[in-house]
C-alpha positions, 0 to 999 in steps of 0.5 A, a space after each residue: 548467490 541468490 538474493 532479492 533486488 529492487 526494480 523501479 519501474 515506470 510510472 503506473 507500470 508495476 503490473 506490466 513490468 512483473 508480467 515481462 520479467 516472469 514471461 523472460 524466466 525472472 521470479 519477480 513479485 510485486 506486493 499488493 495492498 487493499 487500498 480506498 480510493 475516493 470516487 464521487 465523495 465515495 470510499 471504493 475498495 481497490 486493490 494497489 501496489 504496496 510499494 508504487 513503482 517498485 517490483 522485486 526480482 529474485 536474482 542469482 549475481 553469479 549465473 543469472 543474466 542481468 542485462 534484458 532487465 533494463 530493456 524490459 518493457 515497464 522497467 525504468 531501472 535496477 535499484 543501485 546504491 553505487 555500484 552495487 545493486 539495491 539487495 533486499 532482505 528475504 526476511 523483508 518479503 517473507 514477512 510481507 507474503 505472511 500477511 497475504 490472504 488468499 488472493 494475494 493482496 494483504 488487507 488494509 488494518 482495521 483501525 482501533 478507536 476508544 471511545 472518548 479519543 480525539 481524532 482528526 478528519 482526514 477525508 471530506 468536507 470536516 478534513 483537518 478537523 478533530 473530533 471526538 471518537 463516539 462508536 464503531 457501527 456496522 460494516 467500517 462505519 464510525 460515529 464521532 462528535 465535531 464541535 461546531 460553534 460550541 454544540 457537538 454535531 454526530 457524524 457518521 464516516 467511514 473509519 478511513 476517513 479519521 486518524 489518531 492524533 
């Protein structure tokens, strides 16, 4: 019978272990997020793997050949609960490949503020710090109001960068 099961791969390998397993015949898949990474006090939009360290391989437990998995390049080891292999859902990955758009890679949400409601900073200098959510401006841009020594200063920061509380 045909399920998905979970690979751990090596650190920062989940790429390389995909593309071994698929070049062995295995039907692998590694998810994908929009992430930000922070460089040089910037937001950079970069392309992640949902679930670091993880690939999911579509095996058959009873004619597919398990054993070159280990020893494939990228692969740290099968998933396993005991004995038994770490089975995933299918309604798990279908789920997540309906959120793909066209290139694969599910998008990071767009986050919802009202204006009025008390966020904190998660990113830069005001890290740790809550505001007050004032506007959403262009592109994914927020103004909030930070309280500093009873005045409230304007800010603008990238709607990233802020949480609810």
């Amino acid at each position: 019978m045909q399920a998905w099961y979970l690979i751990y791969t090596k650190p920062k390998q989940e790429e390389i272990a995909l593309l071994n397993l698929e070049q062995q015949g295995y039907e692998a898949y590694l998810p994908k997020v929009s992430g930000l990474k922070r460089k040089q006090g910037r937001s950079i939009k970069t392309i992640v793997p949902m679930f670091p360290r993880y690939v999911f391989i579509h095996l058959d437990n009873q004619t597919d050949n398990w054993a070159p998995i280990r020893s494939t390049m990228g692969v740290a080891n099968l998933v396993r609960f005991g004995a038994d292999a770490a089975r995933v859902p299918d309604q798990l990955l279908t789920e997540i490949r309906s959120r793909e758009d066209a290139d694969g890679v599910v998008p990071l949400p767009n986050k919802d503020f009202t204006k009025g409601q008390t966020v904190r900073i998660t990113n830069g200098p005001f890290e740790g710090y809550e505001a007050i959510f004032s506007e959403k401006q262009a592109q994914s841009r927020v103004m909030v109001m930070l309280k500093i020594a009873e005045n409230f200063v304007n800010l603008k920061l990238d709607q990233h960068d802020i949480e609810t509380i």
